[in-house]
N, C-alpha and C positions, 0 to 999 in steps of 0.2 A: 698958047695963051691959056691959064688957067684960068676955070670957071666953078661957081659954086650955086645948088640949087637947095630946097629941103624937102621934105619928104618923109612918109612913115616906112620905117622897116617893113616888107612884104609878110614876115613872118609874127615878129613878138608885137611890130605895131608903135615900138620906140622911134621918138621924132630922131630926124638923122641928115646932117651937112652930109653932100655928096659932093665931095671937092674932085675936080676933074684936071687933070695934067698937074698939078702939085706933085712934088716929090714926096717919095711914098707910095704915089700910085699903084693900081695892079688892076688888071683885070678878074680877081677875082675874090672882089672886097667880102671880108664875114665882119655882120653887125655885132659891134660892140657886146652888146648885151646875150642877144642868145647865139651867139660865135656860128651862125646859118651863113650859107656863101650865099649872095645878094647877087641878081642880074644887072649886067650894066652893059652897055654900049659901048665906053669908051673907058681909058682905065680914070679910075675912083681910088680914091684915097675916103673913107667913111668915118665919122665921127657922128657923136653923140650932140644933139643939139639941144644946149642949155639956156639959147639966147630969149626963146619965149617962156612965160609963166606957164607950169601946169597947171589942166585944169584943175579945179577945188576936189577935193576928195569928200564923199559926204562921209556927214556925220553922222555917229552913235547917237541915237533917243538916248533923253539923262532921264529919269525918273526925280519926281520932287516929294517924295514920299519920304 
């Protein structure tokens, strides 16, 4: 049965689906973004997770001069 959890990358800190017995699978899933091998338990299948909003990036001060 597959299963899916979410979770930050150990390493860069990127949000990240960890789909579990999907095809694709491996035991020795590397994150998307900074291609690091990731610990898992069980084999993972790893994807980038776009389903929540990021947070707001602050803004530049604008000068009104």
């Amino acid at each position: 049965m597959a299963t899916a959890w979410f979770g930050p990358c150990p390493h860069c800190n990127i949000a990240l689906s960890y789909l579990q017995g999907v095809t694709g699978s491996t035991m020795t899933p590397k994150c998307p973004r900074c291609r690091e091998l990731v610990t898992v338990t069980r084999a993972t299948f790893l994807m980038a997770d776009h389903s929540r909003p990021a947070p707001p990036r602050p803004r530049k001060p604008t000068s009104l001069t």
